[in-house]
C-alpha positions in Angstrom: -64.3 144.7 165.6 -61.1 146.0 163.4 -64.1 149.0 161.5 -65.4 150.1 165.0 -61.5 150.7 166.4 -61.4 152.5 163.5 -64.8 154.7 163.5 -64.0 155.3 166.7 -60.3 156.5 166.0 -61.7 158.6 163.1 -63.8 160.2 165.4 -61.9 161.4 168.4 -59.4 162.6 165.8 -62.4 164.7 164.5 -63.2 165.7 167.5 -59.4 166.8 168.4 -59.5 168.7 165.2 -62.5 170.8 166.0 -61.3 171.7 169.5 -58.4 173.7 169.5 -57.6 173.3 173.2 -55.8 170.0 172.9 -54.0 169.8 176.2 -54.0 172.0 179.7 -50.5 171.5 180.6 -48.0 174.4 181.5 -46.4 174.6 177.9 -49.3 174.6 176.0 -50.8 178.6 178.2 -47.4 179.4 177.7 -47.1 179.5 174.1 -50.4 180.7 174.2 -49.7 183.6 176.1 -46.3 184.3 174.2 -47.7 183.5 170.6 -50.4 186.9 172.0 -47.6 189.1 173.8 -45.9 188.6 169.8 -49.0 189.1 168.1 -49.4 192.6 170.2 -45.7 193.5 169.8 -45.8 193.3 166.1 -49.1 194.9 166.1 -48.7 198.7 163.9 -50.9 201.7 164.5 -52.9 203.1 161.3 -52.8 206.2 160.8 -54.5 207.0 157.4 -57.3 208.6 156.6 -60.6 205.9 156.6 -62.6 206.3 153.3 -65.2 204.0 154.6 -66.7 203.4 158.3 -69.0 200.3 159.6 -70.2 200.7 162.6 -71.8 197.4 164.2 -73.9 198.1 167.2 -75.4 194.4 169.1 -78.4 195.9 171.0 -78.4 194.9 174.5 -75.2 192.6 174.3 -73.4 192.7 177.2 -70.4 191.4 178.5 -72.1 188.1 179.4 -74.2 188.1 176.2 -70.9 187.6 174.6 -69.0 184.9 177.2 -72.2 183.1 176.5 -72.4 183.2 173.0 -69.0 182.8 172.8 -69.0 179.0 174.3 -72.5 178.2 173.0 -70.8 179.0 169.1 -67.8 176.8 170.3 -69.3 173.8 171.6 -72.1 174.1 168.4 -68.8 173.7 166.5 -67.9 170.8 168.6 -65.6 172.3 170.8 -65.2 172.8 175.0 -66.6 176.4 173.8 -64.6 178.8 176.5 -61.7 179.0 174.2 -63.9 180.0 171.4 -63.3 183.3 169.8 -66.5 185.0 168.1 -65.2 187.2 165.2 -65.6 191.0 166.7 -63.6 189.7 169.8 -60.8 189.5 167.3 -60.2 193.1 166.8 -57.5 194.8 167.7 -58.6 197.5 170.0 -61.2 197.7 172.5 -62.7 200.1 175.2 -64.8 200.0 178.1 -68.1 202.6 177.3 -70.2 204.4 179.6 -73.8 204.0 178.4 -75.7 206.6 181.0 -78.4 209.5 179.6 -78.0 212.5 180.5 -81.3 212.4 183.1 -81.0 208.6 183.1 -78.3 206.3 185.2 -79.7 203.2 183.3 -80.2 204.2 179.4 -82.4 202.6 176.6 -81.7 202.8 173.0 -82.9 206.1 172.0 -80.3 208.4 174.0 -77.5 206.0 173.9 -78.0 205.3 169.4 -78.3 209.3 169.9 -74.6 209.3 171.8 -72.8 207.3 169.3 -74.1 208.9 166.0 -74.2 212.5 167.3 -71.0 212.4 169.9 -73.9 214.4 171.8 -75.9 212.6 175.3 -79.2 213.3 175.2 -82.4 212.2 177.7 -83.6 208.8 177.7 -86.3 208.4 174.7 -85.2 211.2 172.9 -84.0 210.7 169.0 -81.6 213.2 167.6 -82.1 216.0 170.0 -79.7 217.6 172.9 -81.0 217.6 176.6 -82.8 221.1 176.4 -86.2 218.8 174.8 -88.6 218.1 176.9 -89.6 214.3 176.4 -92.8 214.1 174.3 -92.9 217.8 174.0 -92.9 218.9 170.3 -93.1 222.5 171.3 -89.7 222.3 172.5 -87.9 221.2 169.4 -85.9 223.8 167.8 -83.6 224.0 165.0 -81.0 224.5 167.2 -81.9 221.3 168.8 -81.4 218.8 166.5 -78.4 217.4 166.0 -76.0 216.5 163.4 -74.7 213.0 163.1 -71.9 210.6 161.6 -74.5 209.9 158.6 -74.9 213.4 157.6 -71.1 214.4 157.9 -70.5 211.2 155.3 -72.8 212.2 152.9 -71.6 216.0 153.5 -67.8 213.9 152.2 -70.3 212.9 149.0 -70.0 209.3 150.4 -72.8 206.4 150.4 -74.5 205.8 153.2 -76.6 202.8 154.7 -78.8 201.3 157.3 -79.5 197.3 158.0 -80.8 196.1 161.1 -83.0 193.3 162.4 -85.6 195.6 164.2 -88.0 198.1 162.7 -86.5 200.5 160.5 -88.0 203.1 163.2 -87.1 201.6 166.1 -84.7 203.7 168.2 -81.0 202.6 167.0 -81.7 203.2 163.5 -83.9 205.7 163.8 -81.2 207.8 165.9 -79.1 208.0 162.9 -81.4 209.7 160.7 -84.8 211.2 162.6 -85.2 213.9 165.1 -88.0 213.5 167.4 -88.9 214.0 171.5 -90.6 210.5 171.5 -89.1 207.3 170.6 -92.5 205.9 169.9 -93.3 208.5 167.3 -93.1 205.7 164.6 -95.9 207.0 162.4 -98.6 210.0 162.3 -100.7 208.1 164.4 -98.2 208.2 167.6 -97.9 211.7 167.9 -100.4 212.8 170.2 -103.0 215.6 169.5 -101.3 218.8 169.8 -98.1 217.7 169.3 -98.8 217.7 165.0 -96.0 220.1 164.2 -93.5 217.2 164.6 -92.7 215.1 161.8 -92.9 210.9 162.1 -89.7 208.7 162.1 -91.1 207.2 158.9 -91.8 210.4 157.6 -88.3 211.7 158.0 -86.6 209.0 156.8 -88.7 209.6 153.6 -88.8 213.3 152.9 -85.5 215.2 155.2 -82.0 214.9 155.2 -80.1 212.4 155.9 -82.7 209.7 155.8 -83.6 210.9 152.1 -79.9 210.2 151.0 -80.0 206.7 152.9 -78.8 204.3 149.9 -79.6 201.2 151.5 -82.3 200.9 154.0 -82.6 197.4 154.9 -85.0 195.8 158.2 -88.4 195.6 159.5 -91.6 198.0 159.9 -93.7 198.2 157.1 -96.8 198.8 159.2 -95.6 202.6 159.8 -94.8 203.3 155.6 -98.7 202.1 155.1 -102.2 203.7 155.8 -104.6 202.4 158.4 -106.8 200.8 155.2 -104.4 198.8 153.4 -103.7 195.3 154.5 -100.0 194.2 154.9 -98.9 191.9 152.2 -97.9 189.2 154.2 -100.4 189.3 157.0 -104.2 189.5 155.8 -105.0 190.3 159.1 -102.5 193.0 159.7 -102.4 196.5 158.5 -100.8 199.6 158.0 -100.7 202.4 161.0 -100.7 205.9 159.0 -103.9 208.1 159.5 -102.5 210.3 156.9 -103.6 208.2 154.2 -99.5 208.3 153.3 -98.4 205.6 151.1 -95.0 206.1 152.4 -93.6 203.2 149.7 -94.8 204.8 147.0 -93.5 207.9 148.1 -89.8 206.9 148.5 -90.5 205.6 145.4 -91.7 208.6 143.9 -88.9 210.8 145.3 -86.0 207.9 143.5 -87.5 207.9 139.9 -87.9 212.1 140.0 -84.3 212.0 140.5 -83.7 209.9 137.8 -81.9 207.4 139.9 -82.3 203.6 139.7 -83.9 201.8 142.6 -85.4 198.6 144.0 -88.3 197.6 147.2 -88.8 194.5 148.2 -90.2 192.6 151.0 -89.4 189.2 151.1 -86.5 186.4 150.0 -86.7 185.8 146.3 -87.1 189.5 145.3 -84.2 190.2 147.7 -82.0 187.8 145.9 -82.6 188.9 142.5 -81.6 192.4 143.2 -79.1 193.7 140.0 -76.7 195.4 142.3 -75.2 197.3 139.6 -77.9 198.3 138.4 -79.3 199.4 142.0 -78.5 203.2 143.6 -81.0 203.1 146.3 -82.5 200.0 148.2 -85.1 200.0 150.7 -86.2 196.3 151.9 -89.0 196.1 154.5 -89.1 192.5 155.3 -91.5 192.2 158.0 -95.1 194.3 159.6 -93.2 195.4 162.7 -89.7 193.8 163.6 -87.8 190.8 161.6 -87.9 187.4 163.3 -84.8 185.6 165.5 -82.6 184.2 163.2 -83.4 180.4 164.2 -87.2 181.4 163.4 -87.1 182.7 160.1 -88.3 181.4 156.7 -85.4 180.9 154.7 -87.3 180.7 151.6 -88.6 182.6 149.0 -91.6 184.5 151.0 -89.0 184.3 154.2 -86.2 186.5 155.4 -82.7 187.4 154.5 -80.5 186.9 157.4 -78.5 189.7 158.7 -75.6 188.9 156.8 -77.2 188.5 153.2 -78.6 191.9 154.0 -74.9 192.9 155.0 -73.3 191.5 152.4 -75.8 193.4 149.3 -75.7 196.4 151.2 -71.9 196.6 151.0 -72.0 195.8 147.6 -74.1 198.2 146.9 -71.9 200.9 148.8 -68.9 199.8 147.6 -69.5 201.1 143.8 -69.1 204.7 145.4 -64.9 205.3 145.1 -65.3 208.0 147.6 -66.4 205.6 150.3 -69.3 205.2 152.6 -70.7 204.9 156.0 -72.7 201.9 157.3 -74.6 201.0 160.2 -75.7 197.6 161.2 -77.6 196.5 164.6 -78.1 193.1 165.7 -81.9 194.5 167.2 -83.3 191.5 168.7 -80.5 190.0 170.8 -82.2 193.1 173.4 -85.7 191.6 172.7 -84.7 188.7 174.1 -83.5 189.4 176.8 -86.5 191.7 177.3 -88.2 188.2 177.4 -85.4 186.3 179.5 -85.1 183.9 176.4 -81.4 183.5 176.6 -81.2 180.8 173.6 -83.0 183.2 171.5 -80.3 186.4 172.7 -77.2 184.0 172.1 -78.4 182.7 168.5 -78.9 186.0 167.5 -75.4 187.4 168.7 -73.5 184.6 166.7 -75.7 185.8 163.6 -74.4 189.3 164.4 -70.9 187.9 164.3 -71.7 186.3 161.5 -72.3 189.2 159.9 -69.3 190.9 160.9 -67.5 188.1 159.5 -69.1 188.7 156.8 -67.8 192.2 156.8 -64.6 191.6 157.7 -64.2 189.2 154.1 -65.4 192.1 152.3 -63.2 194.9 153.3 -59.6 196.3 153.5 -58.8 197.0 157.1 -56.1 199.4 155.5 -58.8 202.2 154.5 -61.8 200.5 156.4 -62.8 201.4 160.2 -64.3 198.5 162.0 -66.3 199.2 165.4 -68.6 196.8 167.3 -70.4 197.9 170.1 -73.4 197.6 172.1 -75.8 200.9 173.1 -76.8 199.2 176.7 -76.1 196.1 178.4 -79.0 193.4 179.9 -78.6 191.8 183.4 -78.3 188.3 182.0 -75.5 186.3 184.6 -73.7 183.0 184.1 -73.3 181.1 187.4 -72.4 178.3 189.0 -69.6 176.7 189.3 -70.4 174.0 186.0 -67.0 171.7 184.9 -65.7 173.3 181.8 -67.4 172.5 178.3 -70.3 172.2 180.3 -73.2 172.9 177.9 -73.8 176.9 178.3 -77.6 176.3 177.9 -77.8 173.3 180.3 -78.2 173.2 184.3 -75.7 174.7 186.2 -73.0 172.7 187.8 -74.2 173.0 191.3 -77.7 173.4 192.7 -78.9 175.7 195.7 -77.7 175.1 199.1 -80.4 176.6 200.7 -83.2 175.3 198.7 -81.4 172.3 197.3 -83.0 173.1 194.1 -81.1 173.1 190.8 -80.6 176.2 188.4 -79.3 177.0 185.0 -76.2 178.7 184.0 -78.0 181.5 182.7 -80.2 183.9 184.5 -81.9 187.1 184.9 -81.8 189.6 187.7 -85.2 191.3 185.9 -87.8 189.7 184.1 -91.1 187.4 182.9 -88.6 184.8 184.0 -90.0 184.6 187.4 -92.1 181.9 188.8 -92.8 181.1 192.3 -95.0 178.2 193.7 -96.7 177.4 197.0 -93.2 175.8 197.9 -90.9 178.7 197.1 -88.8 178.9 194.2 -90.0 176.9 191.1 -88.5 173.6 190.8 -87.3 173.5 187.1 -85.5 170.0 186.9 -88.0 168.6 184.3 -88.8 171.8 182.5 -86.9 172.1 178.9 -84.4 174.1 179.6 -82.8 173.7 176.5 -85.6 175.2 174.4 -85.6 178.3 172.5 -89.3 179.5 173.9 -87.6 178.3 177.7 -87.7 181.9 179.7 -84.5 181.5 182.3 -85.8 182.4 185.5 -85.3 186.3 187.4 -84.6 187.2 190.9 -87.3 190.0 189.6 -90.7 189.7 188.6 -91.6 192.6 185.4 -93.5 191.7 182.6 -90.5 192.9 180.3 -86.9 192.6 181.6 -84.9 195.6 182.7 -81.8 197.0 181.0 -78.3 196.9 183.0 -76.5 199.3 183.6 -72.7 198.1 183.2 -69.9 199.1 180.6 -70.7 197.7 177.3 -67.3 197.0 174.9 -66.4 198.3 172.1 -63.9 196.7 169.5 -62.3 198.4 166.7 -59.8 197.6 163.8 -58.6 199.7 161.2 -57.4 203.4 160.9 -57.4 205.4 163.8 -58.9 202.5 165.6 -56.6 203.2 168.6 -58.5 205.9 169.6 -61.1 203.5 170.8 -59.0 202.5 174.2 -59.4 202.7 178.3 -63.0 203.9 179.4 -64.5 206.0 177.2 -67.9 207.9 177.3 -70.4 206.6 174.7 -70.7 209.9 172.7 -67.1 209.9 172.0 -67.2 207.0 169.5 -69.1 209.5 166.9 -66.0 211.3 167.5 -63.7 208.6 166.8 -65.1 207.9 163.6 -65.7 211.4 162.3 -61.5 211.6 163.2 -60.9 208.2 161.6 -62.5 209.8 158.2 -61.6 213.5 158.7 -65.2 214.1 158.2 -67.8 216.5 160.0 -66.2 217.7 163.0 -63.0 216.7 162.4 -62.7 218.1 158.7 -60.7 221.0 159.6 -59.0 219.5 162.5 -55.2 220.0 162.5 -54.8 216.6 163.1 -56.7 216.1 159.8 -55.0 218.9 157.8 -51.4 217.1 158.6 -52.4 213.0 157.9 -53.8 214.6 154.6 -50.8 216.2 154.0 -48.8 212.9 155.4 -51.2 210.9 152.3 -50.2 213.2 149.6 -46.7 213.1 150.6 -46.8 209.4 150.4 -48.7 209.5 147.4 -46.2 211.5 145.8 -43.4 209.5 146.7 -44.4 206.1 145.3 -45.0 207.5 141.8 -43.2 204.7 139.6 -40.8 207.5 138.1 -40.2 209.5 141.2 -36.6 209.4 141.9 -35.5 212.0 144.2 -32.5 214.1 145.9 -32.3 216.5 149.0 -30.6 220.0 148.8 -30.5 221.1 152.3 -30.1 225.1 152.5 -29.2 226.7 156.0 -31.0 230.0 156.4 -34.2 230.8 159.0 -37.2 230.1 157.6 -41.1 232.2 159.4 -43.2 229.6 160.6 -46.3 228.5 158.3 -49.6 229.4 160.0 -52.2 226.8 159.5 -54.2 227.7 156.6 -56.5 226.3 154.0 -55.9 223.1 152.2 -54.8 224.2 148.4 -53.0 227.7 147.6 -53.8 228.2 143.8 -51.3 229.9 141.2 -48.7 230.5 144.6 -44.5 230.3 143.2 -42.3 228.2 144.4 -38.5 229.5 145.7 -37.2 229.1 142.1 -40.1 230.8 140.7 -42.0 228.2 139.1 -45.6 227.9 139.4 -47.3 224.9 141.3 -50.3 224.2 143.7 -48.9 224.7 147.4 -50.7 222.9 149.9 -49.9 223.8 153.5 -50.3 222.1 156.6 -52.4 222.6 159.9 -49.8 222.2 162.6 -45.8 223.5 162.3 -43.6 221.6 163.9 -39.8 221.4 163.6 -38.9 220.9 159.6 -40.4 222.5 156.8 -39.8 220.2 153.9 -41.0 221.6 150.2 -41.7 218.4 147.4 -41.5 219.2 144.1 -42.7 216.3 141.8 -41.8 215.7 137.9 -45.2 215.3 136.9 -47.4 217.0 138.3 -44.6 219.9 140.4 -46.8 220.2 143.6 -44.9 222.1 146.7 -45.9 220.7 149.6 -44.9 222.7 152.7 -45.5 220.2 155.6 -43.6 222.0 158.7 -40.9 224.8 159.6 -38.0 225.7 161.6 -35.0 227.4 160.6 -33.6 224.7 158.7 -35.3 222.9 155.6 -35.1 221.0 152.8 -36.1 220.9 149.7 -36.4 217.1 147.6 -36.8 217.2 144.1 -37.2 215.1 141.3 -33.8 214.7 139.0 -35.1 215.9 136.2 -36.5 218.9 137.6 -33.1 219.6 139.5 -31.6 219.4 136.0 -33.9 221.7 134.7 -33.6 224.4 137.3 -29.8 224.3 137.5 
């Protein structure tokens, strides 16, 4: 009797551990709420420049996608689950973000992936092109058209870039990021419709143009558009490849690494994936399944299986991390939006806490200091939680109440759109003995559709590290290309004044942390013009006591010039003006000059 007081013991003090909510009283929200209003007060704005830029997108989570996978995580981990955090919700900033196309109120993936690498809106199905394209009209495509994006401005900065995702490599989100077409679908050759031949695949592009060419890592699903109509898939003997060109696609990357002279690696399954030599690896591709990768809780973990998304995370910063002038990566959680598309809500909610998961995975990896962390979704799905269930109620179970008009019970979780629906002679399906709790288990829809319909609400976006304040309020979608192209100083923002002047602001700290600088201030009264914003370094210019140094000027006057002369290396750096200044030098050069 003594052992089972004590099992039982041991286990509610297991129990108390895992579950940090250990008592609803007044005090306890109340240091809860204070410990936050600290946390925020103490919280500093980062300013520098970001050498490196990950940009998480979930596809299709929504605000509900994340409550619910929120608790579900929690009470998997044995707590009530509402208190739960999942890791992207604990980043600093976030913003509400208008998803809508230009010709679309509800968007898909194509113009809204298109909006966020670009900072352009674009139609509905188009990749990489402005609104003047007409969808599925090659004709219409123009150089003037196609649009740059946040990839191409990184590897115009000579930093690495990379792709992972869960869906096919071609699929919309990626395949904004690198490919401009007038048809989402134009995965391969064998998409593009007669007449239209002048336009180049997705698969193609990513292959043989800029930026996709440059891609370091390329990491996800779709070997069926790489491959010709007449070779069989190596996985699937009864699958094959799509390409009517006869293109080997593979080999061609291939081809394109090893003329370069640059060291590479291909693989399609576990073990090869894990025996990767990362240093000895510049450019990865890893096609892992015929068309997309499988949920998390479905794939193979062993050799011939799957790397989860945060393996392929985890090697592909790795693999970006050897360049010292930074990169840029892109990661989508794909299939949490197939999901829904199927109204399997245990399938959508597994596959956003993988997607933390790999942002935790991130997040161990990085310095927050020189690193820009966004999460964000390109649409939202019409997935609702209701009822009014007691809390810690299993998110997956029965809601708390049933219908009072039908007297019928329902879950939690459910669809406004979807396959979901199921009617019977007496009205609504009665769903008390059907298993709920199973992954395959479609929730049921107010809607009938053979494929769920996107929502149209805000989606979130959550961001942590320099400039990262810029993500804040309601935002349009296409404005977070702009926020990280500031965050970086890269592409349109490489010129900016605002980038001229925190460049100048990292020099200048730079300078003053050598280990020998020790410095004094002579302040001399006398008016001084204005400095005009000009380029970044004036060669061979002479300084006031007509020594020679490298001058670099800044963007933006404002209301003190101030001129730094260092020991070492005796750089002037003119930073502002007004009609007093002064000039800091080290000792040893004031010595030298009086």
């Amino acid at each position: 009797m003594k052992e089972e007081w004590i099992i039982l013991l041991v286990a509610v003090w297991v129990s108390l551990l895992r579950n940090p909510v250990r008592s609803q009283e007044a005090d306890f929200w109340k240091k809860q709420a204070e410990t936050l209003i600290q946390d925020h007060l103490q919280e500093k704005i980062n300013t520098r420049i970001a050498k490196n830029i990950i940009l998480f997108i979930g596809d299709g989570l929504s605000m509900a996608t994340t409550t619910a996978a929120r608790i579900l995580d929690g009470q998997l981990h044995g707590g009530k689950g509402e208190e739960n955090h999942l890791a992207y919700e604990r980043l600093d900033h976030t913003a509400l973000i208008k998803t809508y196309c230009t010709n679309k109120q509800i968007p898909d993936s194509a113009c809204t992936a298109t909006a966020m690498a670009s900072g352009v809106k674009t139609k509905s199905r188009v990749l990489g092109l402005d609104d003047s394209v007409l969808l599925a009209n090659c004709s219409t495509v123009t150089n003037s058209s196609k649009l740059s994006n946040i990839l191409r401005w990184a590897q115009e900065a000579e930093k690495s870039t990379g792709i992972v995702t869960t869906t096919r490599i071609t699929h919309a989100t990626p395949a904004a990021f690198y490919a401009h077409a007038a048809d989402r679908d134009w995965e391969d050759d064998s998409a593009i419709p007669e007449g239209h031949g002048a336009c180049k695949d997705i698969a193609k592009q990513l292959v043989e143009e800029l930026p996709g060419r440059d891609l370091k890592v390329i990491l996800g699903g779709g070997r069926r558009h790489f491959f010709p109509k007449d070779l069989t898939d190596i996985q699937y003997a009864n699958r094959t490849g799509r390409r009517s060109d006869g293109r080997n696609l593979v080999e061609d990357w291939v081809a394109d690494k090893f003329k370069r002279n640059f060291a590479y690696n291909y693989v399609h399954k576990n073990d090869e994936f894990n025996d990767i030599d990362i240093e000895e690896t510049d450019y990865l591709l890893g096609l892992f399944d015929h068309s997309h990768m499988k949920y998390d809780s479905d794939r193979d973990t062993g050799p011939d299986g799957q790397p989860s998304i945060s393996r392929m995370v985890h090697t592909a910063l790795k693999i970006l991390q050897k360049n010292k002038k930074g990169y840029f990566l892109m990661v989508e959680g794909g299939r949490i939006d197939h999901a829904h598309h199927e109204n399997h809500a245990r399938y959508a909610l597994e596959d956003t806490i993988a997607f933390s998961s790999a942002v935790s995975t991130a997040m161990k990896m990085i310095n927050l200091e020189d690193t820009l962390v966004i999460v964000t979704a390109d649409h939202a799905h019409s997935l609702a939680i209701s009822g009014y269930s007691n809390r810690g109620h299993p998110i997956l179970d029965l809601a708390g109440t049933r219908s009072d008009v039908d007297a019928k019970p329902y879950t939690t979780l459910m669809y406004a759109v979807g396959p979901g629906f199921v009617q019977s002679s007496e009205g609504r399906e009665n769903i008390t003995e059907k298993p709920i709790k199973e992954k395959h288990y479609r929730q049921q829809s107010t809607v009938p559709a053979s494929s769920a319909a996107h929502d149209g609400e805000d989606v979130l976006a959550y961001s942590q590290g320099p400039m990262a304040h810029l993500v804040n309020g309601v935002m349009e979608q296409n404005a977070l290309a702009y926020v990280m192209a500031y965050s970086a100083c890269i592409g349109p923002a490489r010129k900016s004044q605002q980038c001229y002047r925190r460049r100048v602001e990292a020099s200048s700290a730079s300078t003053k942390t050598t280990a020998d600088m020790r410095t004094t201030t002579v302040s001399i009264n006398r008016p001084v013009e204005p400095v005009e914003p000009q380029s970044d370094v004036i060669a061979d210019a002479t300084d006031i006591y007509g020594m020679q140094n490298d001058v670099t000027i800044a963007a933006e006057p404002v209301e003190v010039l101030r001129v730094t002369i260092s020991g070492a290396g005796r750089n002037m750096i003119l930073v502002n003006s007004c009609m007093i200044f002064s000039v800091s030098f080290t000792i040893s050069s004031l010595l030298r000059t009086l």
